[in-house]
BATIMAR-729106 format. One line per 8 residues: number of its first residue (from 1); for each residue x, y, z of C-alpha. Coordinates in steps of 0.001 Angstrom, whole numbers, plus 500000, padded with zeros to 6 digits. Layout:
% residues N
NUM> X,Y,Z | ...
This chain:
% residues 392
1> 501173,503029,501276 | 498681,501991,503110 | 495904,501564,505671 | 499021,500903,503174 | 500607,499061,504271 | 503727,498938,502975 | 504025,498866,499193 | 501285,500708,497568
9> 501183,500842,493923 | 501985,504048,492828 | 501677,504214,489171 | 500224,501849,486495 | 496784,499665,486810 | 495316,496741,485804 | 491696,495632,485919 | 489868,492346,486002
17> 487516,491101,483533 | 487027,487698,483405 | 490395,486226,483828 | 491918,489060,481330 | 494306,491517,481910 | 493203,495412,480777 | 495743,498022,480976 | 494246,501082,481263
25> 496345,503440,479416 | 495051,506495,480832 | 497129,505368,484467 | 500195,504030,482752 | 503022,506259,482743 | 504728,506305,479191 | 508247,507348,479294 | 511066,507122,477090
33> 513445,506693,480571 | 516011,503564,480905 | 513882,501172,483142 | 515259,499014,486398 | 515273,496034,486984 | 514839,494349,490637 | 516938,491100,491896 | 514325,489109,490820
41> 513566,490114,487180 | 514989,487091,485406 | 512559,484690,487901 | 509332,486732,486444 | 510967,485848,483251 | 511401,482100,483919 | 507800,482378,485809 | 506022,483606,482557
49> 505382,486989,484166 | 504132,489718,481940 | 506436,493221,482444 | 505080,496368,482298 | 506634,499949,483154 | 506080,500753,486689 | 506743,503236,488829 | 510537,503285,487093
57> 510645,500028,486975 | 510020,496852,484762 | 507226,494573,486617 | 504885,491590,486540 | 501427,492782,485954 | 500540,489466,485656 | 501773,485506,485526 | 500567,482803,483394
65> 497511,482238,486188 | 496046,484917,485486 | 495067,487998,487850 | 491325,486712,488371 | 493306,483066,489836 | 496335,485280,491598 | 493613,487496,493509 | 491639,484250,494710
73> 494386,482358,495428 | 495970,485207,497820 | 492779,485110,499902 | 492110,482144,499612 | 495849,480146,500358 | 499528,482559,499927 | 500449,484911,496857 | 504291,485948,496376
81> 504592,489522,495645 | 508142,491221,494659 | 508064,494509,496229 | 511600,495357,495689 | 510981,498651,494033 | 509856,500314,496965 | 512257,502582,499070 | 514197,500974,502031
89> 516543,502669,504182 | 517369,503041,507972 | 517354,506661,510001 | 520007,507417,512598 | 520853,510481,514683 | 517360,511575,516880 | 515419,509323,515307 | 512384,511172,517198
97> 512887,514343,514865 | 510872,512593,512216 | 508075,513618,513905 | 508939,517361,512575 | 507338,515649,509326 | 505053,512704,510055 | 501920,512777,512896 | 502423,509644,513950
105> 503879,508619,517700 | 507443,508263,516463 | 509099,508449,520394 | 506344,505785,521451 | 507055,503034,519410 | 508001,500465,521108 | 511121,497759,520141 | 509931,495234,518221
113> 507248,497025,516309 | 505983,498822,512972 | 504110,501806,512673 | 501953,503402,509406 | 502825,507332,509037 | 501880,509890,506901 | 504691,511760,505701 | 503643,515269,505212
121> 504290,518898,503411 | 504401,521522,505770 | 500990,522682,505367 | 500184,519812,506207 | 499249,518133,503171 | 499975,514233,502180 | 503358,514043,500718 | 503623,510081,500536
129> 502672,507486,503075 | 505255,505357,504777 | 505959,502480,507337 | 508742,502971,510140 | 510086,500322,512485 | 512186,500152,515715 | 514134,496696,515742 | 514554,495526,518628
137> 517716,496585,520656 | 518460,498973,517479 | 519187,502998,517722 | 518365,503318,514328 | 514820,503383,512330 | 514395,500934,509778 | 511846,502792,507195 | 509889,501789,503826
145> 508821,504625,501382 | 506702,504099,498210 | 508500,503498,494856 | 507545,506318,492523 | 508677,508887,494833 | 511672,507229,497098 | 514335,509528,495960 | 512495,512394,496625
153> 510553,510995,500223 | 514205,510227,501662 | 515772,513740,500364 | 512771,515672,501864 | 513350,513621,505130 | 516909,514530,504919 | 516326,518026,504604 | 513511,518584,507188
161> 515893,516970,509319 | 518862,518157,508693 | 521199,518559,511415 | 518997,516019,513602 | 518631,512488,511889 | 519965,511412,508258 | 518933,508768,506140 | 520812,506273,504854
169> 519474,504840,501862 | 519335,500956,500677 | 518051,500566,497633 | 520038,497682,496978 | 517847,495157,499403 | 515321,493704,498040 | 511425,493264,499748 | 508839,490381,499276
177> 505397,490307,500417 | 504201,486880,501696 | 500162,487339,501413 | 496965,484955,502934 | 495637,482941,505133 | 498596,480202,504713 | 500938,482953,504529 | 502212,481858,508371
185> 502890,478096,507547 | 504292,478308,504213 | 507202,481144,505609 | 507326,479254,509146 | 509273,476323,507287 | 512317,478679,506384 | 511781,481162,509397 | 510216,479916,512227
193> 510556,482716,514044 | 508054,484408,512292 | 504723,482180,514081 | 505262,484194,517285 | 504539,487707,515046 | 501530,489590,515795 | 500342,491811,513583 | 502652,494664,512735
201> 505663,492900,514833 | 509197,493141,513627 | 512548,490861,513753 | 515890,490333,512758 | 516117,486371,511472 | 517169,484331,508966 | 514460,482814,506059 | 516166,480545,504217
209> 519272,480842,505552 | 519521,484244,504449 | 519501,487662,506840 | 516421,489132,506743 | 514209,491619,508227 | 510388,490496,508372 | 507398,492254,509541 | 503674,491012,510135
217> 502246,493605,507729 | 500915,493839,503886 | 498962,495660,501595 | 495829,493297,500641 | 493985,493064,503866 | 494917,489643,504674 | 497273,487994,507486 | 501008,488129,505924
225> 504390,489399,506386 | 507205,491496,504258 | 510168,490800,504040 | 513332,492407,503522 | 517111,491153,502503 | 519943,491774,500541 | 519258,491561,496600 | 522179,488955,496365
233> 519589,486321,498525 | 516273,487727,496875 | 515999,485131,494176 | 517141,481960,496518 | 514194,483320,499164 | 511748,483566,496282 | 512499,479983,495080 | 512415,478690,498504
241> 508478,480087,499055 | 507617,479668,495527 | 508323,475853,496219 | 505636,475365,499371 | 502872,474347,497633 | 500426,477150,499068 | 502278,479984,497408 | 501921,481221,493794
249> 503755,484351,492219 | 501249,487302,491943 | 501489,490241,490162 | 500783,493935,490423 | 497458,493393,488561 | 496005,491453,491663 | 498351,494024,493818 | 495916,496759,492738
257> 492761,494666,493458 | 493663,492879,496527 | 493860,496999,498140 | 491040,498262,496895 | 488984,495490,498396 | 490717,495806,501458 | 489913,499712,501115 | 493478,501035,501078
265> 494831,503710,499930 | 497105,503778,496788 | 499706,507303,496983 | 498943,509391,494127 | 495651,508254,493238 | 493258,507929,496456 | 495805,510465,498535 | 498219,513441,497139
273> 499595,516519,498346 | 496184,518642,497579 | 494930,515852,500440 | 495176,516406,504133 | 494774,513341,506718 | 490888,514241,508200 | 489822,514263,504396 | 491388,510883,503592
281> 489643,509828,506814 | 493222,508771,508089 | 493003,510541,511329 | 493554,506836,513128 | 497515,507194,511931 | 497962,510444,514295 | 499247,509791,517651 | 497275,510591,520614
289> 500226,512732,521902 | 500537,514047,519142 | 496910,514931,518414 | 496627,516247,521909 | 499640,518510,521151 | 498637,519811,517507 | 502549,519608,516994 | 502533,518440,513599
297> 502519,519869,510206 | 498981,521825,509607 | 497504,520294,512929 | 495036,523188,513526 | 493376,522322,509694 | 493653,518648,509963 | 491784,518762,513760 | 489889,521526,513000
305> 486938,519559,512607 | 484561,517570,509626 | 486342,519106,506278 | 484662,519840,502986 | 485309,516272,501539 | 485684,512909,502709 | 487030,509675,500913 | 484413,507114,501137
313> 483888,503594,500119 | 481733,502710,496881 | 479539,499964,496064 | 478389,500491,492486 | 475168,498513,491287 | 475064,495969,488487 | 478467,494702,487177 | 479916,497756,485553
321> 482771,499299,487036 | 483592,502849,487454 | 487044,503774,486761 | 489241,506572,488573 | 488124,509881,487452 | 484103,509141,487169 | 482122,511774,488391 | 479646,511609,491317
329> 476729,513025,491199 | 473690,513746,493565 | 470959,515964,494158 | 471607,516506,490530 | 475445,517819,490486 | 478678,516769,490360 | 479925,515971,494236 | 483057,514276,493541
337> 485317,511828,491618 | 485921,508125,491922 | 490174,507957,492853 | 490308,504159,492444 | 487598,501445,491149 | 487595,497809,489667 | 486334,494728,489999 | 486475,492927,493103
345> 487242,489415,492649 | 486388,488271,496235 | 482940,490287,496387 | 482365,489515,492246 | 481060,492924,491451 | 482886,496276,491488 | 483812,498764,494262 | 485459,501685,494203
353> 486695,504790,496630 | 486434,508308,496326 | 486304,511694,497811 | 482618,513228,498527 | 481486,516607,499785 | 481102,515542,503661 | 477163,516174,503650 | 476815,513014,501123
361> 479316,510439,502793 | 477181,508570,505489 | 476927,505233,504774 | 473984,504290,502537 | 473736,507433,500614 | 472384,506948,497108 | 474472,508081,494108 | 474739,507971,490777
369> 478476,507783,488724 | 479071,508500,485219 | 480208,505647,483323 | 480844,505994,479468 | 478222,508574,479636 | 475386,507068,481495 | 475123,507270,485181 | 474364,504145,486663
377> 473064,503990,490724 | 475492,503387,493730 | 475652,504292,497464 | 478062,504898,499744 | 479602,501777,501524 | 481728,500760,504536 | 485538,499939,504126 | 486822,497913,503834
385> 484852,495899,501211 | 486449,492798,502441 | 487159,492105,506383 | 490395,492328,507209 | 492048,488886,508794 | 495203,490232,510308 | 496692,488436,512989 | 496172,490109,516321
């Protein structure tokens, strides 16, 4: 998920070249296993989108637009995203115990509002990322868990809790992801609620007539909301927003590039379970209290101070693009791996992220990554590559 906000991709890529699509088989998972379907896969039919395997599921990498036009579109107006794969489900009992598995302020959060959290192993490791909400004048938590692993983040939630909280899972809703800078406006027509949200704000309302839950929150950087309601209503929503003339489907291909440039994180490529929170530089999603307390999973390592390796931001020179898996060299040796990389459409060159020994990730430090065998220059850049624009 997400600086993921909610939704990361978790398998499959696509890359921009030009306005072409490039599947890189290397990240695609092959698999012989009966693939779902969400509410809204005969629209991406009707739409022209092109269906991949992802994450379990069959997808829209792209539509006929192309993902060079979906990716400037999103920043530049409103992109559509179906997020519907991802994991949705609501935790009663004491809601509080989730922070026996997750650093962030769980007791704190206040009604009305959304929260990022790592959920972790208990040494402390990053199982998946997640986003958890209180609704307003609800007991229960209303939580979002990455696709490829749902089944298994809810059941591990379950257990660690067990006797405390329980998870009730709804895989049956459905989620969209409303995206850009005319995000508000186009989604204000159907749900006007939604122009009082700040930035990770939460409500109960109706968008098109239809009960929803919406959030102020995304996954590409930009000023947008998700929103959640029951797969019967998914396809009327999605016809109502497709129909405001700032909004065009987008597909996982612009997904993937829309993140990186926003320098988030993407579960099970730029974070993993080998990957605790101070090397992923995500100690801004631990609590206070809960820093101040070490009382979370593998606190003492996490806190203990700068570790061995750091994820850091990427700027390669020229126009070629290093791929996940590139070495990094400097001072002559291999130093680390690129974990994502791609074009960026809204910086036109490439950018990537990756994990560093910690003596070679100030900003500005020259390096070198192997591409096809050569190693072309780069340094070590700020994140995110493109400034955030969420409303505050």
């Amino acid at each position: 998920m997400r600086g993921n906000l909610s939704g990361p991709v978790t398998e499959g890529y696509a890359s921009v070249k030009g306005a072409e699509t490039h599947i890189c088989r290397d990240r695609m998972t092959v698999s012989t296993e009966i693939l779902r379907r969400t509410p809204l896969y005969a629209l991406h039919l009707a739409l022209g989108g092109k269906m991949v395997p992802f994450a379990g599921y069959e997808m829209p990498v792209q539509y006929p637009a192309g993902i060079l036009k979906e990716h400037l579109h999103t920043r530049g107006a409103a992109g559509l995203f179906d997020v519907s794969h991802m994991g949705q489900g609501f935790l009663s009992g004491d809601v509080g115990a989730l922070e026996r598995v997750t650093p962030a302020d769980v007791a704190g959060l206040k009604d009305g509002m959304q929260r990022y959290g790592l959920l972790l192993t208990p040494t402390g490791t990053i199982k998946d990322d997640f986003m958890f909400s209180r609704l307003a004048g609800e007991a229960d938590l209303y939580l979002v868990v990455n696709a490829g692993g749902k089944e298994a983040d809810f059941a591990y939630i379950n257990e660690m809790l067990k006797g405390a909280a329980t998870v009730t899972l709804r895989f049956d809703r459905a989620l969209l992801a409303l995206q850009g800078p005319a995000a508000e406006a186009a989604l204000a027509r159907h749900a006007p609620a939604v122009a009082a949200l700040t930035f990770m704000k939460v409500i109960r309302t109706t968008v098109a007539g239809a009960p929803a839950i919406i959030s102020r929150t995304g996954y590409t950087g930009e000023d947008g909301f998700e929103i959640s309601i029951e797969g019967a209503d998914a396809e009327k929503v999605a016809r109502a927003l497709l129909a405001e003339p700032e909004v065009l489907p987008i597909g996982l291909g612009a997904r993937d590039s829309l993140r990186l440039e926003a320098g988030l994180c993407l579960y099970g490529h730029d974070i993993d379970d080998s990957i605790n929170p101070a090397e992923a530089a995500l100690l801004w999603s631990i609590g206070k209290r809960r820093k101040d307390a070490r009382d979370f999973p593998g606190a003492e390592k996490t806190l203990a101070g700068d570790p061995a390796k750091k994820l850091v931001g990427i700027r390669p020179e020229g126009r070629a693009p290093a791929r996940e898996g590139a070495e990094i060299v400097a001072d002559g040796r291999v130093i680390g791996r690129v974990t994502s990389g791609g074009f960026g459409p809204s910086v036109n060159g490439p950018v990537a992220m990756g994990y560093v020994e910690t003596a070679f990730a100030a900003h500005g430090t020259r390096l070198e990554l192997m591409v096809r065998g050569q190693a072309l220059p780069a340094g070590v850049a700020a994140m995110p590559f493109v400034p955030h624009t969420y409303k505050r």
